[in-house]
C-alpha positions, -999 to +999 in steps of 0.1 A: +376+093+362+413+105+368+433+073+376+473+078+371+504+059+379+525+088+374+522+125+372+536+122+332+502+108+325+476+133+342+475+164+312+465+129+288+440+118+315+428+150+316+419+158+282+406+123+276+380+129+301+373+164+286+364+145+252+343+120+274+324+148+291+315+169+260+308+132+244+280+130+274+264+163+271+263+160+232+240+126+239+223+143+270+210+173+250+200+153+218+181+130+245+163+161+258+157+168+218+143+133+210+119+136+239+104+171+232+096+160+195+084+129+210+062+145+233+046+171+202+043+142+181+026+118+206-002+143+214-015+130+177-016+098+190-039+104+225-071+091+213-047+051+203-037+050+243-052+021+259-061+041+290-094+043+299-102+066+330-091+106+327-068+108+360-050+077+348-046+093+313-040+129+336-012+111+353+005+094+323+009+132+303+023+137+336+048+110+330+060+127+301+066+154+314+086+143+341+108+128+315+116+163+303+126+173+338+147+143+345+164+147+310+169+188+325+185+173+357+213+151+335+224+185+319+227+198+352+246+169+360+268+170+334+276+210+338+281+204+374+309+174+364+322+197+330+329+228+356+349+210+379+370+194+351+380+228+336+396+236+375+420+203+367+440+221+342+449+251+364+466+223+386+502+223+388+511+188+388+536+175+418+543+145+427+534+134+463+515+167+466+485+165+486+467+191+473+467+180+438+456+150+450+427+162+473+412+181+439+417+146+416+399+127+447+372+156+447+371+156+413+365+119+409+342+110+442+320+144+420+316+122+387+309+095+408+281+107+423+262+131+392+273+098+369+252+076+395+224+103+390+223+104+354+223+068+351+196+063+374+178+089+353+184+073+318+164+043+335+134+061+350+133+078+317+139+048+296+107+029+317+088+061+312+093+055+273+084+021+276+054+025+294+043+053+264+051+025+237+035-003+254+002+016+255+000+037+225+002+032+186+029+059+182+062+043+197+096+058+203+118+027+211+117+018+177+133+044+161+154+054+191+165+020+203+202+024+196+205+058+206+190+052+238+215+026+247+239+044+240+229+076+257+263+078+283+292+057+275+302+051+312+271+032+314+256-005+306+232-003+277+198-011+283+180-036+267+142-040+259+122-059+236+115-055+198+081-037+190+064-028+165+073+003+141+056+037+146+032+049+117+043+078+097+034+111+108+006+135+087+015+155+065-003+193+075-004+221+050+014+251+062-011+274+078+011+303+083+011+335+055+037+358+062+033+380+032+002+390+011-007+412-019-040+418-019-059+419-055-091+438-066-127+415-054-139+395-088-172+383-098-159+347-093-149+357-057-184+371-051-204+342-061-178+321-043-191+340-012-232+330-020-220+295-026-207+294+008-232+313+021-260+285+007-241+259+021-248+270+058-217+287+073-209+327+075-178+344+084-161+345+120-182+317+129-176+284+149-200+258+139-204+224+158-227+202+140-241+166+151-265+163+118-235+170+093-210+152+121-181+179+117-172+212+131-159+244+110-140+263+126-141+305+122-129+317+088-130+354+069-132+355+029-101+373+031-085+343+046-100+321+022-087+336-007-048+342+006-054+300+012-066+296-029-037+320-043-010+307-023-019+268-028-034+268-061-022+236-065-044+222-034-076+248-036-095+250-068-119+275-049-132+290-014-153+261+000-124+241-008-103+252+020-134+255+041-134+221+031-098+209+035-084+234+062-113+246+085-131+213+087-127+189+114-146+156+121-169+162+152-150+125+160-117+144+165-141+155+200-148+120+209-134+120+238-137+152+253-110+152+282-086+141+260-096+169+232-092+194+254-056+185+267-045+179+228-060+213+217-050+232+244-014+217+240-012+227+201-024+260+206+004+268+233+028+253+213+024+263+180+001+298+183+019+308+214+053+291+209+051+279+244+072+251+262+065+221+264+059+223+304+042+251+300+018+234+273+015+202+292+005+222+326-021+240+309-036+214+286-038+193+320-053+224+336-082+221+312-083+185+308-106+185+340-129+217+329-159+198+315-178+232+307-156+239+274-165+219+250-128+217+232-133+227+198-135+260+213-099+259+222-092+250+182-107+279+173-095+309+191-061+323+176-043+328+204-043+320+246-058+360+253-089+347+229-092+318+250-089+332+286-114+360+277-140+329+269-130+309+300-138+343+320-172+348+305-174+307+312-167+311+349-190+340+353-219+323+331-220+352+305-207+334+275-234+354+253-207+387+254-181+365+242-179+379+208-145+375+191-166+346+167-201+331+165-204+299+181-235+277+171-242+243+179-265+221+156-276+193+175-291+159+161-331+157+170-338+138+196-361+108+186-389+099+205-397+065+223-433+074+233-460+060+213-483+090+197-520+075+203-544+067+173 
């Protein structure tokens, strides 16, 4: 805010509130940062929330995502305040001269106002976080404690209480191959191919199994070898990373509403490098479909894979979905009735 004594002290003022603006959209956009790595990282951590029912759990993804937008709105706010403080250096200072002084007034009842905004945001956004922390294992306070408190220098900081520190994030092979040289078949690689053959699993194929309590999600052998020659270090052979990269506990599907909004997040944000709104929006969009049974959405590559099988879905012609093989292998149901003597 421009408060002066005399017109010798208003280019100083000035700039000082230059550095103090710049100082507030440097904390405002690493804020907007923390909460969208927040956000990727706390989907790992749905199935720890101590929220039973799926709207409640429907409106508290919600919660974070209205986080994001109130974080968007201090940027605004700050823009707003940085764009009017760049007009105070065309001004041609006079003493006594009413309009210089209308612009300073303008200029400070301006900051007044987005400052009043973005600190009522930094609290909705603060008891946003808190409410996250207080109901899930992965916590943000922790590490983000002091930041947080020191988000705007014009404002109070913020206390809250001490909690306990966040467990470390997994550590996840790197999926992606952008180069390959491919090498003549072998007679290792072929009897490779049997072994997995015997064990139950072919090619392009998503298997959901209740006996063997896992799912495996859609492979090719060429996909299985790039795996074996680029990590030799992790992959003695192919059922290895059938193993270690395209297995997944049928328990990961527990709870299916929640699956399905985790699964459908990941693959918009790391297949379809999609934002974060647009990943929340749609994972909530098919939170609520209780036809698709989620490890569906962890297999296909890509959202046009997964909106040709929601079409057949809808239409109830999933038989001419055929970009994989989908087979369920259900337990046997046992029996209560007696069989007579």
């Amino acid at each position: 805010m421009i408060i002066y004594k005399n017109t010798n002290e208003f280019k100083e003022l000035v700039n000082k509130e230059k550095e103090l603006n710049n100082q507030t959209l440097e904390y405002q956009t690493n804020l907007k940062n923390l909460l969208m790595s927040y956000i990727v990282k706390f989907v790992d951590y749905l199935d720890d929330i101590k929220i039973e029912s799926t709207d409640d759990m429907a409106h508290f993804i919600e919660q974070l995502k209205y986080s994001i937008e109130l974080s968007n709105n201090n940027l605004d706010s700050i823009n707003i305040i940085i764009k009017a403080s760049s007009k105070l250096n065309n001004i041609k200072v006079k003493h006594n001269d009413s309009t210089y002084k209308r612009i300073v007034n303008n200029y400070n009842t301006l900051l007044y106002t987005e400052t009043l905004k973005i600190n009522e945001n930094n609290n909705k956004i603060l008891d946003i976080i808190f409410l996250v922390s207080q109901n899930s294992s992965y916590n943000l306070l922790t590490e983000s404690q002091a930041f947080l408190n020191n988000i705007d220098k014009r404002s109070e900081p913020l206390e809250r209480p001490e909690v306990v520190e966040a467990p470390p994030s997994p550590t996840v092979i790197d999926k992606n191959f952008y180069a390959y040289s491919g090498s003549e078949i072998t007679l290792n690689e072929i009897e490779q191919e049997e072994e997995i053959k015997k064990d139950g699993t072919e090619e392009n194929t998503l298997l959901i199994s209740e006996s063997m309590q896992k799912v495996i999600l859609p492979y090719t052998i060429e996909d299985l070898q790039k795996y074996v020659e680029k990590y030799p270090e992790h992959f003695g052979n192919q059922q290895d990373v059938i193993d270690k990269v395209y297995t997944i506990p049928l328990k990961a599907y527990n709870n299916p509403a929640i699956a399905r909004f985790r699964e459908t997040f990941r693959l918009m944000r790391e297949k379809e490098h999609a934002s974060i709104k647009d990943a929340i929006d749609l994972g909530l969009e098919l939170m609520f479909n209780y036809n698709l049974y989620p490890a569906i959405i962890t297999a296909c590559k890509n959202l046009d894979e997964l909106d040709i099988y929601l079409a057949y879905l809808d239409t109830g012609e999933i038989e001419k979905f055929k970009i994989f093989n989908i087979i369920f292998q259900l337990s046997p149901k046992v029996s209560n009735k007696k069989t007579s003597s």
